[in-house]
N, C-alpha and C positions, 0 to 999 in steps of 0.2 A: 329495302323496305318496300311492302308490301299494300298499298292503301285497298285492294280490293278484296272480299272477303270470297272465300274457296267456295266450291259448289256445295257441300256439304253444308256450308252457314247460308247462304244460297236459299237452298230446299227449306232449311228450317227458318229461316226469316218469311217463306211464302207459306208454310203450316202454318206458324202465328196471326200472320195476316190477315189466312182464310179464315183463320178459327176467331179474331176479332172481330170480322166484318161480318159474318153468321150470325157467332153466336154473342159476342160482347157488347156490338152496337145496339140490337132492337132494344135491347134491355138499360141503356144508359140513363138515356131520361126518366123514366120511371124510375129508377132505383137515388138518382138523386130527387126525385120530390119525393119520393117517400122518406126518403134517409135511411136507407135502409137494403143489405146487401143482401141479393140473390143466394138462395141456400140453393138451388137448383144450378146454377152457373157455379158455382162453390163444387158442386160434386163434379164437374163436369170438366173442372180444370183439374180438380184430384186426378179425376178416372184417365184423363190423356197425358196424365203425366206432366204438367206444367210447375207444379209443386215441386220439382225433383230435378231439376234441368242439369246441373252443374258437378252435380254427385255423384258418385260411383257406384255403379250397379250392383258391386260387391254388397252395397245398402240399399239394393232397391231404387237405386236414381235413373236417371235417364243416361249417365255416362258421359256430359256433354262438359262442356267451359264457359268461361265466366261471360266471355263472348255470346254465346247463345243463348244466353241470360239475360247480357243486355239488348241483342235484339226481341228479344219475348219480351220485355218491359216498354221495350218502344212503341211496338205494334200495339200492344193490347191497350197503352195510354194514349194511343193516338184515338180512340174512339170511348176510352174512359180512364180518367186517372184512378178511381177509385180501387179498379180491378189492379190498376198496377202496382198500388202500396201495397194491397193484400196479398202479391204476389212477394211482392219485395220484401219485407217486413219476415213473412213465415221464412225466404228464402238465406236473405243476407242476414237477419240479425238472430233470429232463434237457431237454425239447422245451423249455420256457419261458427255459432257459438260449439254446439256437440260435435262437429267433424272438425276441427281444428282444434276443444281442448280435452273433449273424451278419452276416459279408456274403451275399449274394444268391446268389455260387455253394455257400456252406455250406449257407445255405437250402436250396437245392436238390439240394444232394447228400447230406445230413443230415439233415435235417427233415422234406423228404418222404415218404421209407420210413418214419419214424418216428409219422408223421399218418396215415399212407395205410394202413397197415394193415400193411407187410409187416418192421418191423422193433420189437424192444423195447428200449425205452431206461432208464437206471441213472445213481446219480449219485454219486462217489465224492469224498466232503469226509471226511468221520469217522474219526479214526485213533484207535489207544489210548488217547495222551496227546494228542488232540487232537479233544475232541469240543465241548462250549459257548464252549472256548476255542480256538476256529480257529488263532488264530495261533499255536497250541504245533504246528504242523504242520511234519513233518518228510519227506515226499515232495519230492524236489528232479529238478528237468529243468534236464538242461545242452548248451547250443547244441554242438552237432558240423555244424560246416559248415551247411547251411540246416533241416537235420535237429534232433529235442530229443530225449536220453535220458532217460526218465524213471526213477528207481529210488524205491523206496517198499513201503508196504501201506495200503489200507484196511480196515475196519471196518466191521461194518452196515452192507453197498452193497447196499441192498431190488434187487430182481429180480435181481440179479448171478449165479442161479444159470441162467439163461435167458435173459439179457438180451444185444441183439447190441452195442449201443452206450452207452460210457459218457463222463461230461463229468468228466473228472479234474481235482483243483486239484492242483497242483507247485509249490515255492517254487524261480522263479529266480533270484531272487535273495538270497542268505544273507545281508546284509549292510545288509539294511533289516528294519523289521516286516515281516511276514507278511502285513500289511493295504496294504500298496505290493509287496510282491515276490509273491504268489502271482499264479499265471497260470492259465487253464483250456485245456483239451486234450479233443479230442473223439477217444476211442480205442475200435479195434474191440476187445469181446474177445473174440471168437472169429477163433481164427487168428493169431492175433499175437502172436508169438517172443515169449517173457518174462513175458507174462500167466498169473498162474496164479490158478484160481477155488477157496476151499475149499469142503469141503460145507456144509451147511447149520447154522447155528448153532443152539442149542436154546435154547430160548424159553418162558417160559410162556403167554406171549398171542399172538394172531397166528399160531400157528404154521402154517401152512397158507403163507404168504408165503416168495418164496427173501430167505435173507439171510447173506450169506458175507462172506469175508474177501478180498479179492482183491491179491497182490501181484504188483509191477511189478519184472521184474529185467533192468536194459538196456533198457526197451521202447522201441525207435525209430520216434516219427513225424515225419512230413513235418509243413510251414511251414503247409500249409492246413490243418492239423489246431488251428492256436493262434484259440481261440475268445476273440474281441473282442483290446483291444490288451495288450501282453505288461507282465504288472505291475497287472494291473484283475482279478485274477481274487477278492480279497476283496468287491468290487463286486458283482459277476456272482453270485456264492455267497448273497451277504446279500441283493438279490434274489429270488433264485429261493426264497432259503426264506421271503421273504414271501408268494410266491404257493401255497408248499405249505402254509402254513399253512391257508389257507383252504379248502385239499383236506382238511387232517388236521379242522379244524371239523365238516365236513361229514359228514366221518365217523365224526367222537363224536356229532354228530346223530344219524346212523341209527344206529350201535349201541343207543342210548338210547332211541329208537322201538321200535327192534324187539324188545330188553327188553322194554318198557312193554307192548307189544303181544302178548307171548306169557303174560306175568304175567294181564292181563287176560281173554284167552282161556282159561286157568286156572282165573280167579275165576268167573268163570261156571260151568264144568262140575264145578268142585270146591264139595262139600258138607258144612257142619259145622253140628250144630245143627239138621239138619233145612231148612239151605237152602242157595243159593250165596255163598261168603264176598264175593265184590261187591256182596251186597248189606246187608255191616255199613258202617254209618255211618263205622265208623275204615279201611275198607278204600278206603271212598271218597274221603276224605277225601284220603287217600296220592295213591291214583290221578292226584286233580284237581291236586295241589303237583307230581307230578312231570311230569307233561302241561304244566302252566304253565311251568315251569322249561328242557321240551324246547322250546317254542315261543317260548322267550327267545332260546334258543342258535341257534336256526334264524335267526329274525330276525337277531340278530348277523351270521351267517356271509354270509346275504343281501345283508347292507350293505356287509360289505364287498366280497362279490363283483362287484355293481352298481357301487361304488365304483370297484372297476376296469376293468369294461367301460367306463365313464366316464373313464379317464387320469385320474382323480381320486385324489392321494396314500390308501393305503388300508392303509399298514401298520401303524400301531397300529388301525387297526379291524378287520385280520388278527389280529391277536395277539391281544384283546380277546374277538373269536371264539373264537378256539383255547384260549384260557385256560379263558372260560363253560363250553364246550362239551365239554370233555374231565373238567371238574369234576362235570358233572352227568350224564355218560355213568357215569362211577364210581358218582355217588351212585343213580342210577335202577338200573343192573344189581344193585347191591347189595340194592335195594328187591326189583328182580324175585325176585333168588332167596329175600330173607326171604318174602315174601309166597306164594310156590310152596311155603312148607315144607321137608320132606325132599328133595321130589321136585326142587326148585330147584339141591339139592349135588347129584344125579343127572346121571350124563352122558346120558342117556334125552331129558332137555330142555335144549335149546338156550342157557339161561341161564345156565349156569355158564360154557360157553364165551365166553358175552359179555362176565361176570364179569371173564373172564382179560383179554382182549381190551383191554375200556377201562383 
């Protein structure tokens, strides 16, 4: 067993890094008071290929694994969570939907532009009364000739406000659970009679991410749009949110880091008593429990990432992940801002935003 990562994860952990601290940080603060995500930063993780990490170049991916995935989640949340849902979200739950229940021409007519750079993908499960309980899902698609009408609304569809492609679930059938009748549907939403996208929801955390309400009135698609077989879409869903789990990991990691990391940076240049407060014994103290604590959650999300570039079942060590790591993203941001002082509740420094965030 292996704890350190090969040179090759190496190099690409110090590409995301660079390309966080360039180009994801100036841009953090303003995009959360505005509420509102970067269409320019948006092209710019398309164009370098960040969209694509994990997938097979046969599709226009980067060729990489699930690993270099979650250090691309880490990095770029260590300076914005916002960028890292939108990473995660197009990466784990929409593309991971078409490369694991596609046929070959969906593949290729879906998945590609969605790897390759030239399209953003969204994932629309979550309804009012139908959010940890899937099957209170009331979006229903009904056969018209080879054709499916879909009527409905989602809820919390992350990128939906920029997003070109989304993987809807639809119960076709009303007459069983929800867990045999729902089906998934790969729908444009741009241009497509019936889709309608709301503004942006307001939020306390995160706000910088799009996240709208998107309703389906009539929307008719074609037979190649039904993603895997008709009646598997509780499958396909439960899934895809094991592999986003371990994007969401990833990204209470770096928030937690980068907390840690600006708290610390702090301690140093901040002075009481005649010296810098890192260097009181209880300051350190803190420091070293919440650095161990982030280097648990890492490991965790690791295991389970490797777990699955290995086809090795990885979904409770997804969860187990995501559990650790969103627990101690809370508890370190919390840390960061007591330890910053006043300056910590200041929108001045970065921490309160992370605060919201995790």
């Amino acid at each position: 067993m292996d704890f350190k990562l090969d040179k090759a994860h190496q190099l690409q952990r110090e590409l995301f890094r660079n390309f966080a601290e360039a180009e994801i940080r100036p841009l953090a603060k303003e995009m959360d008071e505005k509420e509102a995500y970067s269409l320019d930063l948006l092209a710019k993780l398309q164009r370098y290929g960040f969209l694509g990490i994990p997938y097979s170049k046969e599709y226009g991916g980067a060729g990489s694994d699930t690993l270099a995935y979650t250090l691309c989640m880490e990095e770029v949340s260590k300076a914005d969570a916002s960028t890292g849902i939108t990473i995660s979200v197009h990466t784990s739950l929409c593309c991971s939907c078409i490369n694991n229940f596609g046929t070959e021409e969906q593949k290729q007519k879906f998945l590609r532009p969605l790897v390759d750079g030239s399209k953003v993908g969204c994932f629309g499960l979550t309804e009012t009364n139908a959010g940890s309980d899937v099957q209170g899902a009331q979006t229903t698609a009904v056969k018209d000739g080879d054709d499916w009408i879909i009527n409905g609304s989602k809820i919390f569809t992350t990128n939906s406000g920029f997003a070109d492609t989304c993987i809807v679930f639809a119960l076709t059938d009303r007459k069983v659970p929800a867990a045999k009748g729902l089906t998934a549907f790969i729908v444009d939403l741009k241009g497509t009679p019936g889709v309608t996208v709301s503004d942006n929801i307001e939020r306390m955390g995160i706000r910088a991410a799009s996240n709208c309400i998107v309703s389906y009135d009539n929307v008719r698609v074609s037979a190649d749009r039904v993603l895997g077989p008709v009646g598997r879409g509780f499958k396909i869903a439960m899934g895809a949110l094991d592999c986003g789990r371990i994007g969401i990991a990833a990204q209470a990691v770096g928030i937690a880091q980068g907390a840690l990391d600006e708290a610390i940076k702090y301690g140093k240049e901040r002075k009481q008593f005649g010296k810098p407060i890192n260097s009181f014994q209880n300051t350190q103290f803190k420091i070293a429990e919440m650095q161990t604590k982030i280097d648990a959650a890492r490991l965790l999300t690791w295991r389970a990432a490797v777990a699955e570039d290995n086809h090795e079942p990885f979904g409770p060590m997804a969860a187990m992940a995501k559990l650790f790591a969103s627990d101690v993203a809370n508890e370190v941001a919390r840390f960061a801002v007591q330890a910053m002082g006043g300056y910590g509740y200041c929108r001045e420094y970065p921490v309160e935003r992370m605060m919201r965030d995790a």
